[in-house]
C-alpha positions in Angstrom: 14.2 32.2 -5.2 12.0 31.3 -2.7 8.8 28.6 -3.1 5.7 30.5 -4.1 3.0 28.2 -3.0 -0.3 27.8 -4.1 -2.8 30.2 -3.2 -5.4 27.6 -2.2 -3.7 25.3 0.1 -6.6 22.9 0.9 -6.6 21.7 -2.9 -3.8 21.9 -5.4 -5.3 20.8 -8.1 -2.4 20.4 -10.5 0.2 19.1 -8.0 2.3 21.6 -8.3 4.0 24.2 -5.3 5.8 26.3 -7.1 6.8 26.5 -10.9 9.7 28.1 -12.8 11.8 26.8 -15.5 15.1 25.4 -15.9 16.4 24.2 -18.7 15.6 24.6 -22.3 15.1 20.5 -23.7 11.4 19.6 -24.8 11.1 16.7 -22.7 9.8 18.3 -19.5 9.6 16.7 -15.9 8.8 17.4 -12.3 10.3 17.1 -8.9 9.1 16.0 -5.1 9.9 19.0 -2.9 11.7 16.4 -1.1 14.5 16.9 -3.4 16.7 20.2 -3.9 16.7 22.3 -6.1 19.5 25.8 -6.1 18.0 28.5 -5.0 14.6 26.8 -4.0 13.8 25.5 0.1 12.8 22.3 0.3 10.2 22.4 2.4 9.3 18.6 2.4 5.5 20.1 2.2 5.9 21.1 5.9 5.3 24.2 7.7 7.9 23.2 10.2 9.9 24.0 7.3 8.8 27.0 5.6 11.6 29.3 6.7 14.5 27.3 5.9 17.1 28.3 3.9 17.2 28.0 -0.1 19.3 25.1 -1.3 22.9 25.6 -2.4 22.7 23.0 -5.4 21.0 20.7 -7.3 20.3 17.0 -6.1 22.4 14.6 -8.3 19.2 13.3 -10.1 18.6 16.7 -10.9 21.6 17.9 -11.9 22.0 14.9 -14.3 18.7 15.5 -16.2 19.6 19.0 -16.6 22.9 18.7 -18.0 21.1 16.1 -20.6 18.5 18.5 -22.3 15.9 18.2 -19.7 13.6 21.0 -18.7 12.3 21.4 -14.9 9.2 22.7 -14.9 8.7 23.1 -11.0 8.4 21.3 -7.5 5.2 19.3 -6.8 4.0 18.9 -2.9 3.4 15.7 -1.3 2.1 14.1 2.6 4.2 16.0 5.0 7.0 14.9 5.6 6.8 12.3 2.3 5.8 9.6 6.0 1.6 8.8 4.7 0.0 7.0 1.9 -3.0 9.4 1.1 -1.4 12.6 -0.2 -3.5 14.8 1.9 -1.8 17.9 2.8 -3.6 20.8 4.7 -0.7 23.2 4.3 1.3 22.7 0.8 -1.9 21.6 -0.5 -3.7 18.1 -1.7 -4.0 17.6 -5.2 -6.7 16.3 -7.4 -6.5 13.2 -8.7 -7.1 13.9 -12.5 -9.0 10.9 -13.3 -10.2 10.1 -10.2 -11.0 13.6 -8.7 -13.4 11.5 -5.4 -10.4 9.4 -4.7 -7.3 10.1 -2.8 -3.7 10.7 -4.8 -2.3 8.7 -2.9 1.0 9.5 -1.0 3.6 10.6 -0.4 4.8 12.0 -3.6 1.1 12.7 -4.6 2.0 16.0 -6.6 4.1 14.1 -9.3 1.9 11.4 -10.1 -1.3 14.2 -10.8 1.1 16.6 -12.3 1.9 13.2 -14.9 -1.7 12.2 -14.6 -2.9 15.5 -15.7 -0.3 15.9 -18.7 1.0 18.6 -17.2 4.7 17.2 -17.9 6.2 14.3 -19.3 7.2 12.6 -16.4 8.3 13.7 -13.1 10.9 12.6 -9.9 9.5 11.3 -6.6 10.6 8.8 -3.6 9.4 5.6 -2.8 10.3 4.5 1.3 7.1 2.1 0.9 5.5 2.4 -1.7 5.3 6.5 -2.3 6.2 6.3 -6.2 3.7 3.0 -6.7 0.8 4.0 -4.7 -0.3 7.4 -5.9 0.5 5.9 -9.3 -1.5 3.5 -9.0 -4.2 6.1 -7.6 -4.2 8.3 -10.5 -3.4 5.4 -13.2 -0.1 6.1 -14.4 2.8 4.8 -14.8 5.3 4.6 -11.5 9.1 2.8 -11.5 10.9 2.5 -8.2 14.1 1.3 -8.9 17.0 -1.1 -7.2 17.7 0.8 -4.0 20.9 2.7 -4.5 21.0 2.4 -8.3 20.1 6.2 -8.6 21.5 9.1 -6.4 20.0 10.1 -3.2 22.4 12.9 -3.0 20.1 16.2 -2.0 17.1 14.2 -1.1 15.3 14.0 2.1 15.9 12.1 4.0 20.0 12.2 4.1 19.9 8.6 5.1 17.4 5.9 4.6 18.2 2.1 4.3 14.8 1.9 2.4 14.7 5.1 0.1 14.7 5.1 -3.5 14.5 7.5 -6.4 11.5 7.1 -8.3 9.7 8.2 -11.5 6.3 8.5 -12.9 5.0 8.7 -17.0 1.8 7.9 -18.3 3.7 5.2 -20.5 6.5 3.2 -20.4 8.6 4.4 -23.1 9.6 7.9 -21.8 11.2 5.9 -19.1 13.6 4.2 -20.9 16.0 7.5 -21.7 15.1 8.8 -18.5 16.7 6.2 -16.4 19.7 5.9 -19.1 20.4 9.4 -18.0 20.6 9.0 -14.5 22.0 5.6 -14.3 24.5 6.5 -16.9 24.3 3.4 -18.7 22.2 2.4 -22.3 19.6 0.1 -22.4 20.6 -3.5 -23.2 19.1 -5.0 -26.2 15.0 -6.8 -25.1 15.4 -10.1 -23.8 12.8 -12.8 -24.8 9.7 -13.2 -23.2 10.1 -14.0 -19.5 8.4 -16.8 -17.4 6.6 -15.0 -14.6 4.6 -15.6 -11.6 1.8 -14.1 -9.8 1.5 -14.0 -6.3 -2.1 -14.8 -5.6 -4.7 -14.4 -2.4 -3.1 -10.8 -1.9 -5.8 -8.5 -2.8 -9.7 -8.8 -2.8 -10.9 -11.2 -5.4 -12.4 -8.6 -7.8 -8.8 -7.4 -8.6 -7.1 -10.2 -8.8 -9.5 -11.6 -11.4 -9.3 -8.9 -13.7 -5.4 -8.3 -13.4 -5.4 -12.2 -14.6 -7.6 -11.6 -16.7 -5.9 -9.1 -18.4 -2.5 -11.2 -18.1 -4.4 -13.8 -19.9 -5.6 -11.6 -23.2 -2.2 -10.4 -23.3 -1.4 -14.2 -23.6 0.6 -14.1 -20.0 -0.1 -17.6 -18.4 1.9 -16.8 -14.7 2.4 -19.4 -12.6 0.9 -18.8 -9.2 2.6 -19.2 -6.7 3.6 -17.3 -2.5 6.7 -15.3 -1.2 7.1 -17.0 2.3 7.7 -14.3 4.6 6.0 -11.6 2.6 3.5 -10.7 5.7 6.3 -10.3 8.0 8.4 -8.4 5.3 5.6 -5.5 5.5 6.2 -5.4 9.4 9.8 -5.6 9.4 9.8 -2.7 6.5 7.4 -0.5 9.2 9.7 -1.2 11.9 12.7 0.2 9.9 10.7 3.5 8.6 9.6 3.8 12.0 12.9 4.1 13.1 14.6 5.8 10.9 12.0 8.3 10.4 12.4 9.0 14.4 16.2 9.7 13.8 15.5 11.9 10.9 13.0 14.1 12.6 12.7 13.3 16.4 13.8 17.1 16.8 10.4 18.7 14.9 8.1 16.0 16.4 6.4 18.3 19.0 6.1 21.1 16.7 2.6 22.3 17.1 2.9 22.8 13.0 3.4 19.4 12.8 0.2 17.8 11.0 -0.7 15.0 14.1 -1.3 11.9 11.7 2.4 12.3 10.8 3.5 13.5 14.2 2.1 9.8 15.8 3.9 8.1 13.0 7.6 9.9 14.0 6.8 9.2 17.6 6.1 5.3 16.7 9.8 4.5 16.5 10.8 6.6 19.3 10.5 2.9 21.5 11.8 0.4 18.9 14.6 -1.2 20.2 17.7 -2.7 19.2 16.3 -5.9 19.0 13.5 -4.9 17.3 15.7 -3.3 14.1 18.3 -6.6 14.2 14.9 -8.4 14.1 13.9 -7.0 11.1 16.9 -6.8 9.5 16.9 -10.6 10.0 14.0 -10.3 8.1 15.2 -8.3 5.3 18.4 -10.4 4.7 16.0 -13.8 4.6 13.2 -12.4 2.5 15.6 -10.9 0.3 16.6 -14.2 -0.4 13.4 -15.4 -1.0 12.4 -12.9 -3.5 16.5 -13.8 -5.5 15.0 -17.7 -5.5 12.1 -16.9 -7.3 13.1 -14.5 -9.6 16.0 -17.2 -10.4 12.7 -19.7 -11.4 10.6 -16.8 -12.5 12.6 -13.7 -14.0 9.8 -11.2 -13.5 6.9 -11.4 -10.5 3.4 -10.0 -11.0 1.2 -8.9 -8.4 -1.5 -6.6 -7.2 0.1 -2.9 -6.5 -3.1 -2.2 -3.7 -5.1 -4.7 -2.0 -7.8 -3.1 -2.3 -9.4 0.3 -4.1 -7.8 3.2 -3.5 -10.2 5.1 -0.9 -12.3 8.3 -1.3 -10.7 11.5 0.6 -14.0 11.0 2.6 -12.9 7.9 3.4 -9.1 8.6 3.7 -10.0 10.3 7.3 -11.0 6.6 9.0 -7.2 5.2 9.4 -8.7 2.2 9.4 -9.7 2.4 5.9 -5.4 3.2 4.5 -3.6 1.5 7.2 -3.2 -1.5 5.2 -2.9 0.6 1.5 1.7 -0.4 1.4 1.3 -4.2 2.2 2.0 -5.1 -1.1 4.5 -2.6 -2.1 6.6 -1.9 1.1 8.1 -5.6 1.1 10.0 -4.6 -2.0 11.7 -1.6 -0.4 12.9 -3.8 2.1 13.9 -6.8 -0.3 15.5 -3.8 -2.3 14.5 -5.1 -5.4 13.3 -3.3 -8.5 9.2 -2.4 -8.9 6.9 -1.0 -11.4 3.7 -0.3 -11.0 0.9 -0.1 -15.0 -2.5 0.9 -14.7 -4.1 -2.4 -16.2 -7.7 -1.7 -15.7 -11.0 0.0 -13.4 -13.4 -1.6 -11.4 -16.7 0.5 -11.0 -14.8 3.6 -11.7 -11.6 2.7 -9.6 -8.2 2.4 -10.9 -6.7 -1.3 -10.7 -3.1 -1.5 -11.1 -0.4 -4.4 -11.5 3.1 -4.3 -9.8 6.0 -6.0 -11.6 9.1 -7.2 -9.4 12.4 -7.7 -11.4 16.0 -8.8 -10.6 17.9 -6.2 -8.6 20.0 -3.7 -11.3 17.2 -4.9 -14.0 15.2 -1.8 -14.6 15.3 -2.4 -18.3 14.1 -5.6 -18.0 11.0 -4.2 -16.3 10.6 -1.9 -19.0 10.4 -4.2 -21.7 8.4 -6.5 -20.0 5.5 -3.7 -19.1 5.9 -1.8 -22.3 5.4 -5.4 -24.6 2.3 -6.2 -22.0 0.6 -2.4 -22.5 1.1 -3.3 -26.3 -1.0 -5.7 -26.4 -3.4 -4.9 -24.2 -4.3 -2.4 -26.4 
């Protein structure tokens, strides 16, 4: 069956590329057409890709929902490629940002978080390289969990390999979560542990948002210590370096397609000159960061901070680079620590979303769960 896009392809408004069923459970979710589905291209929202070839099977992730009483409801489109963090997609379409229809979905995987954001199904799959599951999330106020890199299958996603890449998924609240990633991590949920002591890493985001994120913490009767990551600047750059890279292996052959939109094409030609050096650089990085992030989460068992540093731009807006360039600084470190993040819509500032990131102890995704759902209980 081939994708059937949407007619419009400047505006998608619900998120999705194509729909069809599969499946016959009452719990319903979505998937980033970065991932395969039998019988359905994945196109990776590209028109370098429209005419190739259906998929032969289902990607693990999918496969495993499936065979648990899940039903697919369709494939959602994202930024090109899933390499930007606005969402804006001239060809497979950019989607409305239910809540925030001036502002930008955020990318890449854009179409799941408005097809959650607009209720459209109960949660849905997308990837996060740097940040592509918590920043539209936190763009269209939902809920957005990347977990522990390699904890959940990256068989039949794009890209085949990625030192970074993560399964993600979005809900609009923490508890539909929970039997999700039981399903795909094949494991139950372990009984709640007590309250944590946390910490919040402060002077990351303008002043506006980091007052109301603690003030929030503080109804909910949170008192984080705050505290700094050393390293967590060069952790961004080192995390750029290694998407650069690995994004110019994985599609150094398309790169001069004149199909290619051009804000992703200078982004694939960025690694082309990153040298060896360069990559055992970073990965020096990643090994001592890492380790920073284990010490802290060994005094602290969960760490709160800021998702963006700063409001989420207007589409009008989106088209200065100046004004997104710095939109992953806060989330990307984490794909490069590997650790476990979530991202909970805590709050709006003048009619923009604010959102807090919770970091966990790598294979503690339940941990994170508990922790967010307990805070979003009493915040209410």
């Amino acid at each position: 069956m081939a994708n059937e896009h949407c007619s419009d392809m400047t505006s998608a408004p619900s998120g999705f590329i194509s729909r069809f069923t599969l499946g016959a459970g009452e719990v319903t979710f979505a998937v980033k057409d970065t991932i395969d589905i039998a019988d359905h291209a994945t196109q990776a929202g590209s028109p370098v890709r429209q005419n190739v070839p259906a998929a032969e099977a289902h990607a693990r992730v999918v496969q495993q929902l499936l065979d648990n009483g899940y039903q697919l409801r369709g494939k959602t489109t994202l930024h090109e490629l899933a390499f930007g963090v606005t969402g804006i997609n001239s060809w497979s379409g950019t989607p409305v940002n239910p809540h925030y229809p001036a502002l930008i979905p955020g990318g890449s995987s854009s179409g799941s978080a408005t097809v959650v954001a607009a209720g459209e199904v109960d949660f849905a799959i997308g990837t996060d390289t740097g940040g592509s599951v918590r920043m539209p999330a936190a763009c269209c106020g939902v809920v957005g969990l990347k977990p522990t890199w390699g904890r959940v299958s990256r068989q039949g996603v794009m890209p085949t390999d990625s030192s970074l890449d993560c399964v993600g998924f979005f809900s609009r609240d923490v508890a539909t979560l929970r039997p999700v990633l039981e399903t795909v991590l094949g494991e139950r949920a372990p009984a709640a542990p007590a309250q944590p002591a946390t910490a919040f890493l402060c002077g990351l985001a303008t002043a506006d948002i980091e007052q109301l994120i603690l003030a929030r913490l503080t109804q909910a009767g949170i008192q984080a210590a705050q505290t700094s990551l050393p390293g967590f600047a060069d952790a961004h750059q080192a995390g750029l370096t290694i998407i650069s890279q690995e994004n110019w292996l994985a599609f150094h052959t398309i790169v001069d397609s004149p199909l290619l939109a051009q804000d992703v094409a200078v982004r694939i030609r960025a690694g082309a000159d990153i040298s060896p050096a360069q990559r055992r650089a970073a990965e020096d990085i990643r090994q001592t960061f890492s380790q920073a992030v284990d010490a802290q989460l060994a005094r602290t068992p969960v760490i709160l901070l800021p998702t963006l540093p700063a409001f989420p731009p207007t589409l009008a807006e989106a088209a200065d680079p100046l004004n997104v360039v710095n939109l992953t600084r806060l989330v990307r470190p984490f794909n490069l620590s590997g650790h476990p993040a979530l991202t909970l819509p805590i709050g709006e500032i003048n009619q923009r979303p604010v959102a807090l990131q919770i970091v966990g102890r790598k294979n503690k995704e339940f941990d994170l769960l508990y922790f967010a759902e307990a805070l979003m209980a009493k915040l209410k």
